[in-house]
C-alpha positions in Angstrom: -1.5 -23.7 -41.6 1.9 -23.8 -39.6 3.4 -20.5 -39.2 6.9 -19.8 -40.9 9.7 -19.9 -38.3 13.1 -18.2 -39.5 15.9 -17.6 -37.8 19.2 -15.3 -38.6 22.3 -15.8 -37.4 24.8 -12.5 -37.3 28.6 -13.3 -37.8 29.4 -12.1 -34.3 26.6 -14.8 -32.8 23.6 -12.7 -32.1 20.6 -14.8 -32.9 17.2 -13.2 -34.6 14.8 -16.0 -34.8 11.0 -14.6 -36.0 7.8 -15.6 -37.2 5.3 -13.3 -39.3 1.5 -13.5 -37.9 -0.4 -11.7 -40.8 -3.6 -12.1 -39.2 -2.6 -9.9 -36.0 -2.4 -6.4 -35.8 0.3 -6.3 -33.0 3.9 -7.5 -32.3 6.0 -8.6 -29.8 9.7 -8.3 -29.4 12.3 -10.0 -26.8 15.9 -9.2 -26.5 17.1 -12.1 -24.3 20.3 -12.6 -22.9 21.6 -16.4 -21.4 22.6 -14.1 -18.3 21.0 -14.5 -15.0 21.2 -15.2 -11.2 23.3 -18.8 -11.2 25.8 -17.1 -13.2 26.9 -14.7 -10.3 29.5 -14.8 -7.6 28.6 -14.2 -4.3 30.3 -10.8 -4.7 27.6 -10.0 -7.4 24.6 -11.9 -5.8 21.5 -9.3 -7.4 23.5 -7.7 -10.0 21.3 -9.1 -13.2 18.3 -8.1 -11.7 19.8 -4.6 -10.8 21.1 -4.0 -14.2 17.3 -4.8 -15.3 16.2 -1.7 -13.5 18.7 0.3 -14.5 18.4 0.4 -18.2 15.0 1.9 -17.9 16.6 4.9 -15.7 17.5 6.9 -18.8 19.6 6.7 -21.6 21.7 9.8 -23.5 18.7 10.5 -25.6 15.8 9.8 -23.6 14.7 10.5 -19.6 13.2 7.6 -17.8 10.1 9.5 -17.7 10.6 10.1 -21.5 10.9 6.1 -21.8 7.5 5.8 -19.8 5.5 8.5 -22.2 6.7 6.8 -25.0 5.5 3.4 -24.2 2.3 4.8 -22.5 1.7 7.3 -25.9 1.6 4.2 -28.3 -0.3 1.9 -25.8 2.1 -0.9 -25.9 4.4 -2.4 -22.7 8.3 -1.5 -22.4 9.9 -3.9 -19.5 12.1 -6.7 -18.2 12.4 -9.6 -16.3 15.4 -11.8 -14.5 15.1 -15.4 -13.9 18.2 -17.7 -12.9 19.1 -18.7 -16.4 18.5 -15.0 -18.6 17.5 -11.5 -18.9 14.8 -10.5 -21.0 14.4 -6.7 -22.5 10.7 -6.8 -24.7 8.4 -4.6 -26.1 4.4 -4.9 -27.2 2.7 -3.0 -29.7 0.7 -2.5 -32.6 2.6 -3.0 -35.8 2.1 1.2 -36.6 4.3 1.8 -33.7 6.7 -1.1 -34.2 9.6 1.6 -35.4 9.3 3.7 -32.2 9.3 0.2 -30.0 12.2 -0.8 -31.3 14.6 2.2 -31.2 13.2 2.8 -27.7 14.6 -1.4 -26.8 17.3 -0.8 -28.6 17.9 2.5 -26.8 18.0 1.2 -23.3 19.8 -2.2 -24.0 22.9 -0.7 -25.6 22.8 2.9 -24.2 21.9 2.8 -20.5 23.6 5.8 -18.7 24.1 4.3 -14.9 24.1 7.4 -13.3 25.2 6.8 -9.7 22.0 8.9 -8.7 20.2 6.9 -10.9 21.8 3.4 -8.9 21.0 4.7 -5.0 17.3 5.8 -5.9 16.5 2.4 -7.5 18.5 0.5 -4.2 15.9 1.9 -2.4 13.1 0.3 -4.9 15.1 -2.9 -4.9 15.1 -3.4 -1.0 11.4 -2.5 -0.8 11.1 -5.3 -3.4 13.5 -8.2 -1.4 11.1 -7.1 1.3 8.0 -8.0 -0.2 9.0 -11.4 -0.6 9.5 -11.6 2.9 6.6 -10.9 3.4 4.9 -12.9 1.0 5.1 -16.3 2.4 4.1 -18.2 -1.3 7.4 -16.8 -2.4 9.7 -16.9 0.8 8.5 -21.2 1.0 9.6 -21.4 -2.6 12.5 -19.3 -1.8 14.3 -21.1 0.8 13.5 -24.5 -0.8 15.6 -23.9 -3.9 18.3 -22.4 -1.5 18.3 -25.4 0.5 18.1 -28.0 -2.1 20.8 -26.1 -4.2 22.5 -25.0 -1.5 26.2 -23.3 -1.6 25.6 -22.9 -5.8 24.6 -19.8 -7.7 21.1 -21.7 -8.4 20.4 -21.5 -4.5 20.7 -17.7 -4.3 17.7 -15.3 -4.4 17.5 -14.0 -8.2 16.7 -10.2 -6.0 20.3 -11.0 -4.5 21.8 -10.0 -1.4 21.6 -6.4 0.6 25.0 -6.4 1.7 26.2 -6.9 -2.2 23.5 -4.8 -3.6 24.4 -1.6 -1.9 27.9 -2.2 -2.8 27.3 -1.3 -6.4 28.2 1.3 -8.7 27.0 2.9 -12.0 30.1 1.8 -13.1 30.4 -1.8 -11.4 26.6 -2.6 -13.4 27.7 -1.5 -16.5 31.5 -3.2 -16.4 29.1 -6.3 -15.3 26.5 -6.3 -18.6 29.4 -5.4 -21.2 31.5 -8.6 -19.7 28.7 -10.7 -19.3 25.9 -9.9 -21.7 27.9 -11.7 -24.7 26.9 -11.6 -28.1 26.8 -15.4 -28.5 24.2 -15.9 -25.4 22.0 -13.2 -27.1 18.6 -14.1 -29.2 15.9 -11.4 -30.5 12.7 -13.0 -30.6 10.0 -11.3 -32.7 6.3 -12.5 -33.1 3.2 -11.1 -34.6 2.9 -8.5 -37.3 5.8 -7.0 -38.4 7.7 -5.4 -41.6 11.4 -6.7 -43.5 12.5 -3.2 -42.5 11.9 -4.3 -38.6 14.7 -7.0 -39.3 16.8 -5.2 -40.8 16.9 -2.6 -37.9 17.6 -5.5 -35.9 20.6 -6.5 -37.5 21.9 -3.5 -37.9 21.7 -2.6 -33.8 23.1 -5.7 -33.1 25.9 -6.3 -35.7 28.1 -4.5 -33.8 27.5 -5.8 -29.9 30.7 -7.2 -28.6 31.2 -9.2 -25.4 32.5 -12.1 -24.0 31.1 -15.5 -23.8 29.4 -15.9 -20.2 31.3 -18.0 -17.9 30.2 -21.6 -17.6 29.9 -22.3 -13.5 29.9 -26.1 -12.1 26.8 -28.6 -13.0 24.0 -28.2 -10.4 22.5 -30.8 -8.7 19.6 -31.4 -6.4 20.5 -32.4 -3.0 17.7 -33.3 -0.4 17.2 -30.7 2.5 14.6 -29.9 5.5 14.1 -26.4 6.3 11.1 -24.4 8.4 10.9 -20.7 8.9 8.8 -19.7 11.7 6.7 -16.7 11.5 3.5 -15.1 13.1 1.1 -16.0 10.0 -2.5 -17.4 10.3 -1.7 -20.7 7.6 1.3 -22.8 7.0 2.6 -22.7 4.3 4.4 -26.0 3.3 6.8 -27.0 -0.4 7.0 -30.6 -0.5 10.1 -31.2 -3.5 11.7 -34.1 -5.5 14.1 -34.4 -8.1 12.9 -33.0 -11.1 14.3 -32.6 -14.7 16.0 -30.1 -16.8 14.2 -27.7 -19.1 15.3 -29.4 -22.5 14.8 -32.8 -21.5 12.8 -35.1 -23.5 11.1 -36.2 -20.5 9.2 -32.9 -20.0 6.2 -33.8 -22.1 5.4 -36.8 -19.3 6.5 -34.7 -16.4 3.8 -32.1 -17.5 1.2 -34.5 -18.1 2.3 -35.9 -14.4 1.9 -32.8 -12.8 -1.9 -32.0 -14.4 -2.9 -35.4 -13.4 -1.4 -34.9 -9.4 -2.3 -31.8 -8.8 -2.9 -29.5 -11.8 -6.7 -28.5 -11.6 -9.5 -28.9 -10.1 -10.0 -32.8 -11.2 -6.5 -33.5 -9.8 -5.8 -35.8 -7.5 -4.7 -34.3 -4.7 -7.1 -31.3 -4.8 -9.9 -33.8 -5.5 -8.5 -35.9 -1.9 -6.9 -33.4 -0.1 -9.5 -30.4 -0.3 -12.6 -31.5 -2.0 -12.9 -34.8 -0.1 -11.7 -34.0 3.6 -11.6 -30.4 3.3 -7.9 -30.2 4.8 -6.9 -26.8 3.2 -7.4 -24.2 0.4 -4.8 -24.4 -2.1 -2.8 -27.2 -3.2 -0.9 -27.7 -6.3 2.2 -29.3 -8.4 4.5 -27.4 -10.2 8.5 -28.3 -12.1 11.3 -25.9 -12.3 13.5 -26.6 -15.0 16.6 -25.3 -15.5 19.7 -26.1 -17.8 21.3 -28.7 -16.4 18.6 -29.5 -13.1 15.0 -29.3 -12.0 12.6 -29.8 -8.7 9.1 -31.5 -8.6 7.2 -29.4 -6.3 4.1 -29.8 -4.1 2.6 -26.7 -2.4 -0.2 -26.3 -0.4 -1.4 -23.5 2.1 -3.5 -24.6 5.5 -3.8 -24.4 9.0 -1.8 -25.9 12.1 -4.7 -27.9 13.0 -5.2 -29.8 9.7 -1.3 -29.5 9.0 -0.4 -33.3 9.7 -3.3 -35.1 8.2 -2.8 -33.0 4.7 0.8 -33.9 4.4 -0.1 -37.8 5.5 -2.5 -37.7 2.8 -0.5 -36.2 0.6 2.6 -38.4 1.3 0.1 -41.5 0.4 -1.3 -40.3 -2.9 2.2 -39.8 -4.1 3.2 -43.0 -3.4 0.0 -44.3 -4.3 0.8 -42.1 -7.6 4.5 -43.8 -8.0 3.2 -47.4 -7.5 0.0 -47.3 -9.5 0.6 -45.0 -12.3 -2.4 -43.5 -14.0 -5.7 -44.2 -15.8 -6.9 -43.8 -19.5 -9.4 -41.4 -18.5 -7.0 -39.3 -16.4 -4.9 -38.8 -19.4 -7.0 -38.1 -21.8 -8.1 -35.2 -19.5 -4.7 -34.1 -18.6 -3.7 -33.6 -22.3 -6.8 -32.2 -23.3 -5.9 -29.6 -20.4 -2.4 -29.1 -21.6 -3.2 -29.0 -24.9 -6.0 -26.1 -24.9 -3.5 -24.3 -23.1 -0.9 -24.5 -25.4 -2.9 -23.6 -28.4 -4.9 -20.6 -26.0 -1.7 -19.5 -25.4 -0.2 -19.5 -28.8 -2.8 -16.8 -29.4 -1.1 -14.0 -27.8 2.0 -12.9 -30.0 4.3 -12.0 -26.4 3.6 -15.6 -25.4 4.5 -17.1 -29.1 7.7 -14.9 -28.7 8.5 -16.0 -24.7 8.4 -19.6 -26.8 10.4 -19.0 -29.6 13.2 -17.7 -27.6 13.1 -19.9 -24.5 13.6 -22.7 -27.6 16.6 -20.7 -29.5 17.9 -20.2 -25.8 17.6 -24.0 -24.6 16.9 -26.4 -27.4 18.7 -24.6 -29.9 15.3 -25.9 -32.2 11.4 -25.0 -32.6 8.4 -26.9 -32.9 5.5 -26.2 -34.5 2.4 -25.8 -32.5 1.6 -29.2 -34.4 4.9 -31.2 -33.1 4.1 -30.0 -29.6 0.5 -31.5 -29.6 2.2 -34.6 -31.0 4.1 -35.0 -28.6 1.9 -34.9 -26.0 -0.1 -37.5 -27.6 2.6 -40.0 -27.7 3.1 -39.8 -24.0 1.4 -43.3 -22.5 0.6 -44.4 -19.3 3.7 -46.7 -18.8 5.5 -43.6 -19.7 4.2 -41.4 -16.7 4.1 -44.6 -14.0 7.8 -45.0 -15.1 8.8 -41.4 -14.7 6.8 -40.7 -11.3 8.5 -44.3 -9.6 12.0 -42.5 -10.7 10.8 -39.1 -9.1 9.1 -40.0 -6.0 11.9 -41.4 -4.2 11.0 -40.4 -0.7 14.8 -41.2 0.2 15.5 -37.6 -1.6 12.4 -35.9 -0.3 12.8 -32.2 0.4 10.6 -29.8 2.7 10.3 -25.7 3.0 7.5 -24.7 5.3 6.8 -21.3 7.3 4.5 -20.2 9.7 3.6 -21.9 12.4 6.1 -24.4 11.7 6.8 -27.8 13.6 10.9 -28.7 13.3 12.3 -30.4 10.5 12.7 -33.8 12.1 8.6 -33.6 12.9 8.1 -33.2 9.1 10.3 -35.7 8.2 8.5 -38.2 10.3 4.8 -37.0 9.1 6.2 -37.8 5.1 8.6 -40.5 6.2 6.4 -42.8 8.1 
């Protein structure tokens, strides 16, 4: 039986979308706001991710250490995350404690304090976290590719931000920041799992009265091939190979995921089946898309010694093309949406992942599909479908590289994939 989705919209634009799950015992709830990294000057590169902090620092009625014995005291999860496209506020817990979750969200999303105090001890804990990126090289590859292929936009900068603009701030510059910016039209509650009527009417209620201005609309995006290495005193190399890819919404991204599982998406993959299983030229590689309004990149990542370094990418460079030129088999596709498919349906199990999907959906397609409508549309995907859509990818003329480690130059690398 397809689960009831309904969705409210408040006269000032604020979005409630929500979907009861009788058969649970807990709930999720999301407050996510079309507010992120790419929509930032470079005068307020980090500021989205700050604010996301900051809320949890203490409000008028509660301590942050209040904030954390609540959430810990009813055994659910109070946090936030920042991508490049929106914030997200949620909670999780059992539907006993929904009331307390709720107020508490509520709390820190419309009452932050921004003490300055509050803004130079959590700088500290920011800068510790740019630094683990750095050294984390999985992130720092996958770091500089998008801020070389996106270079000079808002897309290209780190969602952490930038030292020099970070310590800048004030309590008062964050919170003049999320009241122009957090606007009530780019806002949409998700809610998933077990829940009462009296929940949505809190929810209305809170955000009846949030005021704002609409977020300001930057310049398209668009891919632009680059070459950049990194050298650093690491034992592996480790190397992003990236195309164009697609936006988030398009009606492409069934294919494109189907693609990916089928390159390099498991274990059966191709290129960990070639490049590790059969000549045992590294550990780890794997495909990946990033979609985002209005853009995307195809990405190819694998981790692996100097030694081994040009034969992987030679391989690799073939099987894509080989991938481009051939397209796929029956059998390969019937495995690849068997994969997806249990993990869409596994996933739909777990109420914060239900309520991550209903309000990535309100946020970006404005529309949701059933659980059944998702698996259909997987099935309808055929192979002339997928050899169409990787020949329009994998045009090595717009190839793109990030590597770092024991890097070679970016001419080298262009030569290894380009010949």
């Amino acid at each position: 039986m397809q689960d009831r989705i309904e969705k409210i919209t408040l006269p000032n634009g604020v979005r409630i979308v929500f979907e009861r799950l009788p058969y649970v015992r807990s709930a999720s709830v999301g407050v996510w706001v079309k507010s992120g990294s790419r929509h930032e000057r470079p005068s307020e590169s980090g500021v989205s991710h700050f604010i996301e902090h900051m809320v949890f620092k203490g409000t008028p009625r509660r301590t942050a250490a209040e904030l954390a014995e609540l959430t810990d005291s009813v055994g659910g999860q109070l946090n936030a995350f920042t991508t490049k496209e929106y914030t997200c506020f949620y909670a999780r817990v059992l539907d006993s404690h929904m009331d307390q979750a709720l107020d508490a969200l509520c709390d820190l999303f419309f009452n932050a304090r921004f003490d300055d105090a509050d803004v130079a001890t959590e700088l500290g804990v920011i800068l510790e976290e740019i630094s683990m990126y750095e050294d984390s090289p999985e992130d720092l590859v996958m770091e500089r590719l998008f801020a070389a292929v996106y270079r000079g936009t808002s897309v290209g900068r780190p969602i952490l931000g930038r030292p020099q603009v970070l310590r800048r701030q004030t309590g008062e510059s964050l919170k003049r920041y999320m009241k122009e910016n957090y606007g009530p039209k780019e806002t949409v509650i998700a809610l998933s799992g077990s829940f009462s009527d009296k929940d949505v009417e809190y929810l209305k209620a809170q955000f009846a009265g949030m005021e704002g201005k609409s977020r300001r609309l930057g310049k398209p995006v668009v891919y632009r091939p680059a070459f950049t290495v990194r050298r650093k005193s690491i034992e592996q190399n480790h190397v992003e190979i990236a195309f164009p890819g697609i936006p988030f919404n398009s009606p492409e991204r069934y294919a494109m995921q189907l693609l990916s599982s089928i390159l390099g998406g498991g274990v059966s993959s191709r290129l960990f089946q070639s490049v590790r299983e059969k000549e045992g030229l590294c550990y780890s590689v794997y495909t990946f898309g990033a979609g985002h309004e209005d853009t995307g990149v195809f990405g190819i990542y694998t981790a692996l010694g100097r030694e081994t370094e040009r034969q992987a990418l030679e391989l690799i460079s073939r099987e894509v093309r080989r991938f481009a030129s051939e397209g796929v088999t029956d059998a390969e596709l019937l495995r690849a949406r068997e994969q997806v498919k249990a993990n869409v349906l596994m996933g739909m199990e777990s109420t914060a992942a239900r309520m991550n999907h209903l309000a990535r959906s309100e946020l970006y397609l404005e529309k949701h599909l059933g659980e059944e409508e998702i698996i259909a549309a997987y099935d309808a995907v055929t192979p002339e479908q997928i050899r169409a859509l990787a020949a329009r990818t994998f045009d090595f003329e717009r190839i793109s590289l990030s590597a770092v480690g024991r890097v070679r130059t970016a001419e080298e690398y262009r030569q290894i994939l380009l010949s």
